[in-house]
TORKOL-4160 file (C-alpha; in steps of 0.2 Angstrom, whole numbers, padded with zeros to 4 digits, m for minus):
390
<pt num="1" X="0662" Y="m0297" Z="0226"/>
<pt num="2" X="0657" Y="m0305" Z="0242"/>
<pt num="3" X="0641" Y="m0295" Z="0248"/>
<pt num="4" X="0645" Y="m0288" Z="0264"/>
<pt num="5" X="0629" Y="m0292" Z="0276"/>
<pt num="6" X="0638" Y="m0283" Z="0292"/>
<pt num="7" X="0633" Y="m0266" Z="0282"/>
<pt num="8" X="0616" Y="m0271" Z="0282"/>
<pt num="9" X="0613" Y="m0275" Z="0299"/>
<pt num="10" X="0628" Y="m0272" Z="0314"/>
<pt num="11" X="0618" Y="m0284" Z="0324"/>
<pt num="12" X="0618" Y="m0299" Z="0312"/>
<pt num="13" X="0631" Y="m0312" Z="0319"/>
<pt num="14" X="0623" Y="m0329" Z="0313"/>
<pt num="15" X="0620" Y="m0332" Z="0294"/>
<pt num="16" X="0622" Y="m0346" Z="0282"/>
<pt num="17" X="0633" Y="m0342" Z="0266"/>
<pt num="18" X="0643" Y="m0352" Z="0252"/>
<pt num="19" X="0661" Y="m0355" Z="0251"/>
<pt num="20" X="0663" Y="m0348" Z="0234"/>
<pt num="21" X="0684" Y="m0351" Z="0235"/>
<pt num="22" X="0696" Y="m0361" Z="0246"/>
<pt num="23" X="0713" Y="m0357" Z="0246"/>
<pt num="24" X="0722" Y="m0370" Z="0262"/>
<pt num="25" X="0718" Y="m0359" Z="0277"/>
<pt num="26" X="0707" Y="m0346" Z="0267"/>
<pt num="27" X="0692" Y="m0345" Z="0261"/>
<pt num="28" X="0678" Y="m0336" Z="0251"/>
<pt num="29" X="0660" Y="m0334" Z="0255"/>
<pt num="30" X="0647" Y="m0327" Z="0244"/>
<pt num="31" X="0641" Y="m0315" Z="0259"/>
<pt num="32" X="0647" Y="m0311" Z="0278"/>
<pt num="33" X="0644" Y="m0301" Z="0294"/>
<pt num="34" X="0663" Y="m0305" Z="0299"/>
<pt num="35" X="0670" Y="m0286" Z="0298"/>
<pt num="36" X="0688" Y="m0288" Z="0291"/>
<pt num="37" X="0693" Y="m0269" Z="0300"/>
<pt num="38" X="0695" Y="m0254" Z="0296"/>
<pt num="39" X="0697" Y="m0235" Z="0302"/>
<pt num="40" X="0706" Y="m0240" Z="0317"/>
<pt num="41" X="0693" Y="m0256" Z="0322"/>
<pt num="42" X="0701" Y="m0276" Z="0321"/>
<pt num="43" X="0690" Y="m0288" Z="0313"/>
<pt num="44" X="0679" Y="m0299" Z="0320"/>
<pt num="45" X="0682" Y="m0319" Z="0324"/>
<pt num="46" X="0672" Y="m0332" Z="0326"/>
<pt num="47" X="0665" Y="m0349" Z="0315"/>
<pt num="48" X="0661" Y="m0357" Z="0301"/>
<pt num="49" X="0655" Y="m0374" Z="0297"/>
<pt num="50" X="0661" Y="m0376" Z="0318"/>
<pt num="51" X="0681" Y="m0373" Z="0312"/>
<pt num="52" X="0686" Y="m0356" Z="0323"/>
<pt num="53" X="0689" Y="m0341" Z="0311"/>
<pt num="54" X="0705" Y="m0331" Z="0316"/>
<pt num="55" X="0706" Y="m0317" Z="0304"/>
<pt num="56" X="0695" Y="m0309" Z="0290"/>
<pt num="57" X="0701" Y="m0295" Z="0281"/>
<pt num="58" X="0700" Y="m0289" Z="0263"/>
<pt num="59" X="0707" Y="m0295" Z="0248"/>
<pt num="60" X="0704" Y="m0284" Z="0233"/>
<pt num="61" X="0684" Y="m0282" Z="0232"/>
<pt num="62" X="0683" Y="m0298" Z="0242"/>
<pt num="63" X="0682" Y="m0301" Z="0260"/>
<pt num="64" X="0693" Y="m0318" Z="0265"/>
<pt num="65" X="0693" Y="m0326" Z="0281"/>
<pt num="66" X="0706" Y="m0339" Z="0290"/>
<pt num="67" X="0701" Y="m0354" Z="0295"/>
<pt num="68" X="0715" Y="m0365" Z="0300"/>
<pt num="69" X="0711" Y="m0382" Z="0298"/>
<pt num="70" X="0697" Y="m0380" Z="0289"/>
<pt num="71" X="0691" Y="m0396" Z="0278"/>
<pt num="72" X="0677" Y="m0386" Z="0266"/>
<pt num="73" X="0674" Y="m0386" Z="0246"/>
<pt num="74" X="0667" Y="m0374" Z="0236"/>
<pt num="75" X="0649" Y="m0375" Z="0236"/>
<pt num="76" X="0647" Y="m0379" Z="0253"/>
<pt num="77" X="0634" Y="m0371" Z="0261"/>
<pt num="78" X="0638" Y="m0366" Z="0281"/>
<pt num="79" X="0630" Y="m0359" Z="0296"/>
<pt num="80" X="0643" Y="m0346" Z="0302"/>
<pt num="81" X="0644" Y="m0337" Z="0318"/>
<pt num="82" X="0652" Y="m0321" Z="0323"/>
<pt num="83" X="0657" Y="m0319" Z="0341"/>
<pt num="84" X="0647" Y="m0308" Z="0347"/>
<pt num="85" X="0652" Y="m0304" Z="0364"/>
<pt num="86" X="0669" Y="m0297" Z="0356"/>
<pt num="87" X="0659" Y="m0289" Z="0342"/>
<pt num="88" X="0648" Y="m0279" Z="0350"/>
<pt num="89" X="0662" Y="m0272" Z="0364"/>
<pt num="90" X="0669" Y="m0266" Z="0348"/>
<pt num="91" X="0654" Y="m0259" Z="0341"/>
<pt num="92" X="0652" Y="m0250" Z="0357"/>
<pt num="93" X="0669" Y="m0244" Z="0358"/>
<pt num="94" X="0672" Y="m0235" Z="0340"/>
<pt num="95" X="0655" Y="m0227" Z="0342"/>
<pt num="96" X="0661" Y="m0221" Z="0359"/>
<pt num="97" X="0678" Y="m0215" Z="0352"/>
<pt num="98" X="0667" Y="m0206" Z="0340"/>
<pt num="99" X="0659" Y="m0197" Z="0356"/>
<pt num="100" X="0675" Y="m0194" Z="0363"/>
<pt num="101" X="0686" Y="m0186" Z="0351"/>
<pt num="102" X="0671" Y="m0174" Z="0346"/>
<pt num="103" X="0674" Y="m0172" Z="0364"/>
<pt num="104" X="0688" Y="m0167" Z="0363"/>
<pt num="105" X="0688" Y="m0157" Z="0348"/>
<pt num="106" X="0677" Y="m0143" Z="0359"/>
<pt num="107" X="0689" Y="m0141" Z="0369"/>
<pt num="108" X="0700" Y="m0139" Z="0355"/>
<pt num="109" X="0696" Y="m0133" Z="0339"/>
<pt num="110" X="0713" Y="m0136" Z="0332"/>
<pt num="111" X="0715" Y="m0154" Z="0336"/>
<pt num="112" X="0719" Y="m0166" Z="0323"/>
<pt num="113" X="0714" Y="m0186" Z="0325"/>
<pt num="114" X="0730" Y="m0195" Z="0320"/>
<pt num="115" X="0726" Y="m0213" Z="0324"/>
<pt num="116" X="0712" Y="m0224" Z="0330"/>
<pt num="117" X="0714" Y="m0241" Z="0339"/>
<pt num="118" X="0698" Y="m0251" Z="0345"/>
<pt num="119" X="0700" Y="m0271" Z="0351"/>
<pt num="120" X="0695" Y="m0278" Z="0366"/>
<pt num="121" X="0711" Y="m0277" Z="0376"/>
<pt num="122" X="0714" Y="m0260" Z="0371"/>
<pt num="123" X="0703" Y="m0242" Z="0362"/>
<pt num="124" X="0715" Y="m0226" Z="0361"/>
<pt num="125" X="0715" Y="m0210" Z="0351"/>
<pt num="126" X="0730" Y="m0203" Z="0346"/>
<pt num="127" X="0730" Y="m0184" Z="0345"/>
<pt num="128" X="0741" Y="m0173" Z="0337"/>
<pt num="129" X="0746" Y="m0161" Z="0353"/>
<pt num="130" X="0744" Y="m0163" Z="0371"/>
<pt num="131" X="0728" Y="m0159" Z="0380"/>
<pt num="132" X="0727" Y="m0154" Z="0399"/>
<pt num="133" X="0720" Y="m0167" Z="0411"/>
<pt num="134" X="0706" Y="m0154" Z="0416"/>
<pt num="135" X="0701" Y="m0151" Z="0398"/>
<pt num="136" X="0700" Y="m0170" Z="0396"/>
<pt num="137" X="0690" Y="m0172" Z="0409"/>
<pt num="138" X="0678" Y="m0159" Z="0404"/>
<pt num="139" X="0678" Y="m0166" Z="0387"/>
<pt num="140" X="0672" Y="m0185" Z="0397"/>
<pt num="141" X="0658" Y="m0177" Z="0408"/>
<pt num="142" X="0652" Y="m0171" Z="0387"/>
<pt num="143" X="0654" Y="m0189" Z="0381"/>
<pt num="144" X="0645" Y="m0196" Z="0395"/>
<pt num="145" X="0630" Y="m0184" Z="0393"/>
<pt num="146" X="0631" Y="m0188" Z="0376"/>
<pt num="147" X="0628" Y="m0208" Z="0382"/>
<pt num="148" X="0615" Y="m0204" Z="0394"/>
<pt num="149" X="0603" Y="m0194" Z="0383"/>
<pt num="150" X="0604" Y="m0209" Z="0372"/>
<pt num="151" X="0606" Y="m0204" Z="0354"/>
<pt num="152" X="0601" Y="m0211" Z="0341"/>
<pt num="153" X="0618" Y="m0219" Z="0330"/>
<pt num="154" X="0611" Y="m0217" Z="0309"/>
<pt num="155" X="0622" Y="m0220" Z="0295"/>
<pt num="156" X="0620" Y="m0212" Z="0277"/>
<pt num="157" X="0629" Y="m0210" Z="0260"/>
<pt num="158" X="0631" Y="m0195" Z="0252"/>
<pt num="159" X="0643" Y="m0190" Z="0237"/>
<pt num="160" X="0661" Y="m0182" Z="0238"/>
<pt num="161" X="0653" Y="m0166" Z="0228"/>
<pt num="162" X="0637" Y="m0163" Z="0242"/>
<pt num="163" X="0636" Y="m0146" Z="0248"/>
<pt num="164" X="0632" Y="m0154" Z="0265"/>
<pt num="165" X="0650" Y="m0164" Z="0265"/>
<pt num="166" X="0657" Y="m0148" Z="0273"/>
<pt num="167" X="0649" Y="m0153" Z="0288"/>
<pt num="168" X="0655" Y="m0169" Z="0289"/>
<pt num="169" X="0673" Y="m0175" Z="0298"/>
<pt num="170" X="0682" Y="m0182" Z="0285"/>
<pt num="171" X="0700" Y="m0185" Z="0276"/>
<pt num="172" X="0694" Y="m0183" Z="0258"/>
<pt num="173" X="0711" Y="m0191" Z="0251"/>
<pt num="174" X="0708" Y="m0206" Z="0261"/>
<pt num="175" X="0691" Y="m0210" Z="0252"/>
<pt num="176" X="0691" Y="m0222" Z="0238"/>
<pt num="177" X="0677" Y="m0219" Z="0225"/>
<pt num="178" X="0665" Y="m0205" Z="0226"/>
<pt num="179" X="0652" Y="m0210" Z="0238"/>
<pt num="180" X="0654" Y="m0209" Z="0257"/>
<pt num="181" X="0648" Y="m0218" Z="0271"/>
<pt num="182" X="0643" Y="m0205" Z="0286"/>
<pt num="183" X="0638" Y="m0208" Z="0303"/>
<pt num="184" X="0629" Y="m0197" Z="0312"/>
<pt num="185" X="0627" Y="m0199" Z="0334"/>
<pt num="186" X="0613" Y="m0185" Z="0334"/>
<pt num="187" X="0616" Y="m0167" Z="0332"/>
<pt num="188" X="0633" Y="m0170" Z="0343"/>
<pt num="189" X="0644" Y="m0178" Z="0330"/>
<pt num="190" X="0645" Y="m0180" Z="0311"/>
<pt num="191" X="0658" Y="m0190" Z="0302"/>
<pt num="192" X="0663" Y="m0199" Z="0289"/>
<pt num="193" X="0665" Y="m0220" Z="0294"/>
<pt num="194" X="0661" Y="m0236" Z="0286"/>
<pt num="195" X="0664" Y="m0249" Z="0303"/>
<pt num="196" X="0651" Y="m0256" Z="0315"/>
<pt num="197" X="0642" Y="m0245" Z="0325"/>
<pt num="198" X="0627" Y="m0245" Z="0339"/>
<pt num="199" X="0612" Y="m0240" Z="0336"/>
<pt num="200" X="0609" Y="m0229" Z="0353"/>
<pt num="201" X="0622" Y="m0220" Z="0361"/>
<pt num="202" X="0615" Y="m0228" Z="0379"/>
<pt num="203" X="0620" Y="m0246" Z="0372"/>
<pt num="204" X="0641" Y="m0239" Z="0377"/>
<pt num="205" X="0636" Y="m0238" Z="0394"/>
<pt num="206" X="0650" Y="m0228" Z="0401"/>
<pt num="207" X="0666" Y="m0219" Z="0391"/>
<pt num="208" X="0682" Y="m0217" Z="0405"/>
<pt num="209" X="0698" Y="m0210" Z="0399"/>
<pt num="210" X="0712" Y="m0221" Z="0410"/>
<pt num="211" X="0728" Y="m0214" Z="0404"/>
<pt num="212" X="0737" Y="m0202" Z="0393"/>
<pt num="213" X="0754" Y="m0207" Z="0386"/>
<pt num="214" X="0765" Y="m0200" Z="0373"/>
<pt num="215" X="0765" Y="m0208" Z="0357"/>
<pt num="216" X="0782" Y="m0200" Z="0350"/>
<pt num="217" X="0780" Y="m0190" Z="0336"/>
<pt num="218" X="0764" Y="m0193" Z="0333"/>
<pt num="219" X="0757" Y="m0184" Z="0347"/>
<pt num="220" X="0747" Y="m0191" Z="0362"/>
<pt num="221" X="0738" Y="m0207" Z="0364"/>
<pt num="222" X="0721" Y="m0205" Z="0376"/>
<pt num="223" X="0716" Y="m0223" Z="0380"/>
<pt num="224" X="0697" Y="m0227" Z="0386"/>
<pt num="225" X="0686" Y="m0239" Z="0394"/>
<pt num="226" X="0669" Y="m0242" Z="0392"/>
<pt num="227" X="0654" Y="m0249" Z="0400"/>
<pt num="228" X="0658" Y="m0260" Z="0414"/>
<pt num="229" X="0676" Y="m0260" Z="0411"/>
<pt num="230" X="0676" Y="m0241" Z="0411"/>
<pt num="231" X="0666" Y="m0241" Z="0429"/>
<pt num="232" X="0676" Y="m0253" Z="0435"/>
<pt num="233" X="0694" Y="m0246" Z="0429"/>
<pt num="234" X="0687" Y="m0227" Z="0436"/>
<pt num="235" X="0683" Y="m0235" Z="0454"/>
<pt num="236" X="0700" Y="m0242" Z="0456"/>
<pt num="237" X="0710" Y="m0228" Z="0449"/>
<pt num="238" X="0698" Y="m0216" Z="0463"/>
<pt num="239" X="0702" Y="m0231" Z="0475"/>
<pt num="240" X="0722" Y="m0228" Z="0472"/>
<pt num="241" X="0721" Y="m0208" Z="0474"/>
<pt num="242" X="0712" Y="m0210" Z="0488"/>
<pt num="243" X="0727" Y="m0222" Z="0496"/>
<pt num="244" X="0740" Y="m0207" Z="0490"/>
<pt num="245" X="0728" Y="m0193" Z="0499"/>
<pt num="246" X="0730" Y="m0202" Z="0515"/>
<pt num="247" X="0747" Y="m0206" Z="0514"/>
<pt num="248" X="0749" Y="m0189" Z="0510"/>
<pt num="249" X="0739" Y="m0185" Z="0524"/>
<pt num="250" X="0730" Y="m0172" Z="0514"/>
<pt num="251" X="0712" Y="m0166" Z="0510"/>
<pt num="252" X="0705" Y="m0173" Z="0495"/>
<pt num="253" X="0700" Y="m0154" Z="0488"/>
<pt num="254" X="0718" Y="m0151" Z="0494"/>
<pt num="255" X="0728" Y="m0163" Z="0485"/>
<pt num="256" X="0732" Y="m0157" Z="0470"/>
<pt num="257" X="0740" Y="m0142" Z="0479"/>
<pt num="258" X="0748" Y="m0153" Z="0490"/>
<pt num="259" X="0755" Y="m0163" Z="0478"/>
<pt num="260" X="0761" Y="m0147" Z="0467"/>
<pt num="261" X="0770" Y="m0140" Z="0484"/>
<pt num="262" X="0780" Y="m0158" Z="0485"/>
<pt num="263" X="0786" Y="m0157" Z="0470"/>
<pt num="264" X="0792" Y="m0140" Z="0469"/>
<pt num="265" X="0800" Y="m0145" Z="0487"/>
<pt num="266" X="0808" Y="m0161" Z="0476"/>
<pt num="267" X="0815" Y="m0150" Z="0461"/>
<pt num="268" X="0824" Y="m0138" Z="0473"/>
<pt num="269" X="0832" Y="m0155" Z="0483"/>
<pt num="270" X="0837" Y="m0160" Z="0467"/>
<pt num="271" X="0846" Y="m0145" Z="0462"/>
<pt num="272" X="0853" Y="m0142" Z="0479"/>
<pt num="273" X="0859" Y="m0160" Z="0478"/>
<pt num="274" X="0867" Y="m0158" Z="0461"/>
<pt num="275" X="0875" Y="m0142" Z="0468"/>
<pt num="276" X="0882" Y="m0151" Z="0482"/>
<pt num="277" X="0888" Y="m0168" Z="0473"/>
<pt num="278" X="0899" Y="m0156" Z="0459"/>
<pt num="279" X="0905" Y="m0145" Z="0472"/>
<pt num="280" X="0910" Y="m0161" Z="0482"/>
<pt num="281" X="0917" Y="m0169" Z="0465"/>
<pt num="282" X="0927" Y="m0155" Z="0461"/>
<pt num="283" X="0937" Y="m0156" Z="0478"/>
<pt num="284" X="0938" Y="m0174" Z="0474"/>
<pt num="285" X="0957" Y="m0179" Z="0479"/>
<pt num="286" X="0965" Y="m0191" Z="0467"/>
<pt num="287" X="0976" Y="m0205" Z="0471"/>
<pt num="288" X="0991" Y="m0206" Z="0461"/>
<pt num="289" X="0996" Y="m0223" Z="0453"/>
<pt num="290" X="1012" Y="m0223" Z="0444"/>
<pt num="291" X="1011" Y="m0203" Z="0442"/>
<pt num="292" X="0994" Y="m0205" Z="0433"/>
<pt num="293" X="0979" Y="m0195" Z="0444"/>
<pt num="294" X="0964" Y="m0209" Z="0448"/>
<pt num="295" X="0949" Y="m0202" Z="0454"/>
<pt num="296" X="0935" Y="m0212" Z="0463"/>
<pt num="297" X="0920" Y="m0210" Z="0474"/>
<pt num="298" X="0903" Y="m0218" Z="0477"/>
<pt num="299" X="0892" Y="m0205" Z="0473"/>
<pt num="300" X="0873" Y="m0202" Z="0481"/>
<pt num="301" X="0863" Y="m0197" Z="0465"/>
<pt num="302" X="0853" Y="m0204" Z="0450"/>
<pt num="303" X="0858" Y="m0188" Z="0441"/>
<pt num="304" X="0875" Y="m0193" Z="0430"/>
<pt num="305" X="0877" Y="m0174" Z="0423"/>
<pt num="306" X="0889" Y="m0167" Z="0434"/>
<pt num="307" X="0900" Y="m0185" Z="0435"/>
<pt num="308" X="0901" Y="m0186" Z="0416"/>
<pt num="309" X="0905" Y="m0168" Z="0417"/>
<pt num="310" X="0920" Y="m0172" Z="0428"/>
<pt num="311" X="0924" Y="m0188" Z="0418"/>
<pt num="312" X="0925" Y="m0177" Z="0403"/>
<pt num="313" X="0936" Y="m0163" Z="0411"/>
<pt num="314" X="0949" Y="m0176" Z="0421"/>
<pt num="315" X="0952" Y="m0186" Z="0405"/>
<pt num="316" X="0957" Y="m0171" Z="0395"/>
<pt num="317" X="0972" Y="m0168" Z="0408"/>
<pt num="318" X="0977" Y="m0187" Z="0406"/>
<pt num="319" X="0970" Y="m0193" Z="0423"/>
<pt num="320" X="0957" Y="m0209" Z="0427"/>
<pt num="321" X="0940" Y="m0209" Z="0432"/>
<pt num="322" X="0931" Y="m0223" Z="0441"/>
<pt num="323" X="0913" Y="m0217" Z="0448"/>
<pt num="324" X="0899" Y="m0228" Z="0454"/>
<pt num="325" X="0880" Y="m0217" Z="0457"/>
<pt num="326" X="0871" Y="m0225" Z="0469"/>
<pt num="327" X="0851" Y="m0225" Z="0468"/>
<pt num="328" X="0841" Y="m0237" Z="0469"/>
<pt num="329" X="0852" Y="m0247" Z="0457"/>
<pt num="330" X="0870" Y="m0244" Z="0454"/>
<pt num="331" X="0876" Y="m0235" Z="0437"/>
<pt num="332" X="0894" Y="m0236" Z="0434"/>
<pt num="333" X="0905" Y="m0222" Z="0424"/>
<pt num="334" X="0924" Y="m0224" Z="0420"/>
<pt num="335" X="0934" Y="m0213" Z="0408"/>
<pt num="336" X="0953" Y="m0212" Z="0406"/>
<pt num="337" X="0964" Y="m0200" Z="0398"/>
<pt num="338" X="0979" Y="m0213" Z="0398"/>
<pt num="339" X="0980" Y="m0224" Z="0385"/>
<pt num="340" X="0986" Y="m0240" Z="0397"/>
<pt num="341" X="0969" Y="m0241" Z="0405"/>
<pt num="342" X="0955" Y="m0251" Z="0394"/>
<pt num="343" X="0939" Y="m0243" Z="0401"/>
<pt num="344" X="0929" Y="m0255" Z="0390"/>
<pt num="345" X="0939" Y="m0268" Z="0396"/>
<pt num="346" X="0937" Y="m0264" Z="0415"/>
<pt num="347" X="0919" Y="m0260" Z="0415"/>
<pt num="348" X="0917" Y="m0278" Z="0405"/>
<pt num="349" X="0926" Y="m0289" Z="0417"/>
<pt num="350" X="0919" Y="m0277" Z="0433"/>
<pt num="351" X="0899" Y="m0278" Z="0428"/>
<pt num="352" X="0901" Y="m0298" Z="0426"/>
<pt num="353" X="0907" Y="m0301" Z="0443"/>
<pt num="354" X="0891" Y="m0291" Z="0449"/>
<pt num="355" X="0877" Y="m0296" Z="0439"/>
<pt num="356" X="0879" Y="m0280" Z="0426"/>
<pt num="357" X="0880" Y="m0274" Z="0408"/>
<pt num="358" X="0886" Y="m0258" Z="0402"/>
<pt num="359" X="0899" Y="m0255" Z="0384"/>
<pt num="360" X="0908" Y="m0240" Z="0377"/>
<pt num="361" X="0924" Y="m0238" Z="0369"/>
<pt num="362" X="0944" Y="m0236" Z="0377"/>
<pt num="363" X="0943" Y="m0219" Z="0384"/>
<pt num="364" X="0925" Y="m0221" Z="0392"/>
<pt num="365" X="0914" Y="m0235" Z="0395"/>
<pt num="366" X="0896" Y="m0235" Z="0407"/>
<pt num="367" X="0884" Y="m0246" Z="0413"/>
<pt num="368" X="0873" Y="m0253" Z="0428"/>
<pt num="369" X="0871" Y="m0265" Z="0441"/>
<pt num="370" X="0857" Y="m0272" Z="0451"/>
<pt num="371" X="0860" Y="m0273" Z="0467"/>
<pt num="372" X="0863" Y="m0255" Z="0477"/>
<pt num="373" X="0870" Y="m0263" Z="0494"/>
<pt num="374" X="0887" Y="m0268" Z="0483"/>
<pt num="375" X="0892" Y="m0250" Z="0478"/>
<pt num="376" X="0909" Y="m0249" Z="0489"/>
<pt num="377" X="0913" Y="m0265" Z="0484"/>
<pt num="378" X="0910" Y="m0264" Z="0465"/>
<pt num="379" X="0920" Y="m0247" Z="0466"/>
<pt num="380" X="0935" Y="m0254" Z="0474"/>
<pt num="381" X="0933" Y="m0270" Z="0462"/>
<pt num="382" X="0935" Y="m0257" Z="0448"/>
<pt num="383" X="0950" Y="m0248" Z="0456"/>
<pt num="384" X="0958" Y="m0262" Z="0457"/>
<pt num="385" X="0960" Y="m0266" Z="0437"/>
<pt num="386" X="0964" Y="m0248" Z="0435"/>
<pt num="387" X="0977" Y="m0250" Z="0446"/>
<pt num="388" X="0984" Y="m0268" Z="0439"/>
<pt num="389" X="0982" Y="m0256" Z="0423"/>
<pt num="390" X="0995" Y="m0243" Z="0426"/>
């Protein structure tokens, strides 16, 4: 069982260990401060014996680490070195993602952790429900007062059957064994952890939440910065808004309004638009080819609802549709309720004469092309086959 030195001391990134097995690119030391991950943190990197160290990560009760190229024997003895730089931004940020989601849990008491990512390019929390961008940022201004009043960062073990594990934050199914590891950050936060930590909650620096993103059906992912990288990614994100106030030509304790009247003012042009482009589709005149009705237009809209809609209606009377919504790209719609006109077909042999893609079967095919400026031309290119067709 390699003795795992980084439990010991989180600061420990030289020491001198045997190789006690060697297995091509893997091998065995008889101790280590490389952290092979866990609870949501990568492992560390660094070297042994001067050969670079890619990955570490368990291997029963065993810790192994990769060493490509490496030329060692069993029994060697080697002075190995974490990186420390990378090690210690990841210390920094899984005790700050402690803060954070205590953070957030104040501001709701119902909220479940789902998921916890911590390497250098990237730290996010995913959390089992949405959260408003106001409670968020209440729930920062607590974690950064929480960094500033520099806590202390403890660790302690305790068994599954304490009394006082009921006020620790813990999955007991995930915990192997009896005995837990627990981390306390003060009086603020209590929960159960067996990563790498910092010792005092100034050490973090700063904690800035740069973005909330959907992650599906697992709720919402609320990524973070710290230290410098969180000052510096808070300054240019404040340098951005401030571009989009005076462009808006509003007052920054005005924006928000602002911004909430535009896009109120948006969603009713884009309903009056769609109004307009299904009562203009609806008095669409066909031309007639060989007795089959062939309907085409050029239509101003990114909204394909109320062109499938009529698609779908003139094919079920036997007629031909060929429609082209213009945007800021081009999406192309034909449908066909006569069986002499290939849809896929047409749209194939159409897309590839104007840099497109698109598929769909006989009786309707869609797709897109790149360039907006050749809407009229790609719609009469498409007629044109329809026409050859019947």
């Amino acid at each position: 069982m390699t003795e795992e030195l980084f439990r010991q001391d989180g600061y420990l990134s030289e020491f001198e260990a045997q190789i006690v097995e060697v297995k091509g690119d893997w091998i065995k030391l008889d101790g280590t401060a490389f952290y092979p991950g866990g609870g949501g943190q990568v492992c560390d990197t660094g070297n042994i014996g001067g050969f670079k160290v890619t990955e570490v990560k368990y291997e029963g009760e065993d810790i192994v680490h990769k060493v490509p190229g490496n030329e060692f024997k069993v029994g060697d003895r080697l002075w190995c070195g974490v990186d420390w730089d990378r090690r210690y931004d990841l210390m920094k940020g899984h005790t700050a993602e402690h803060i954070l989601f205590n953070s957030l849990h104040r501001q709701d008491p119902d909220l479940e952790i789902v998921k916890i990512y911590i390497s250098p390019e990237s730290k996010y929390v995913i959390i089992d429900r949405d959260m408003p961008l106001e409670k968020i940022a209440d729930a920062v201004r607590f974690a950064n007062k929480v960094v500033s009043d520099n806590l202390p960062v403890t660790k302690s073990v305790m068994s599954k059957d304490d009394p006082e594990i009921s006020t620790v934050r813990i999955k007991l199914e995930r915990i192997e064994g009896n005995e837990v590891t627990v981390v306390d950050i003060g009086d603020v936060d209590r929960a159960a952890c067996s990563g790498v930590h910092v010792m005092e909650t100034s050490e973090i620096g700063t904690i800035f939440v740069s973005r909330k993103v959907s992650a599906g059906k697992d709720g919402f992912a609320v990524h973070f910065e710290i230290g410098d990288n969180g000052k510096t990614e808070a300054m240019d994100l404040a340098y951005r808004c401030m571009q989009i106030i005076d462009d808006l030509g509003s007052k920054p304790e005005d924006v928000i309004k602002t911004v909430a009247n535009m896009k109120h003012e948006l969603e009713e042009s884009r309903r009056q638009l769609k109004s307009a482009v299904a009562a203009s589709l609806r008095s669409l005149e066909p031309e007639v080819v060989n007795g089959t009705p062939v309907y085409s237009a050029v239509v101003p809209t990114s909204d394909k609802t109320p062109v499938m809609d009529l698609c779908e209606k003139r094919k079920a009377e036997g007629g031909v549709c060929a429609f082209v919504c213009k945007s800021q790209t081009l999406m192309v719609m034909i449908a066909s309720g006569n069986r002499s006109v290939d849809c896929k077909r047409i749209l194939a042999d159409t897309m590839a004469e104007f840099g497109g893609r698109g598929g769909g079967k006989p009786d309707f095919a869609q797709g897109g092309a790149p360039d907006a400026d050749k809407a009229d031309e790609l719609l009469s290119a498409m007629v044109a086959r329809i026409r050859q067709s019947l």
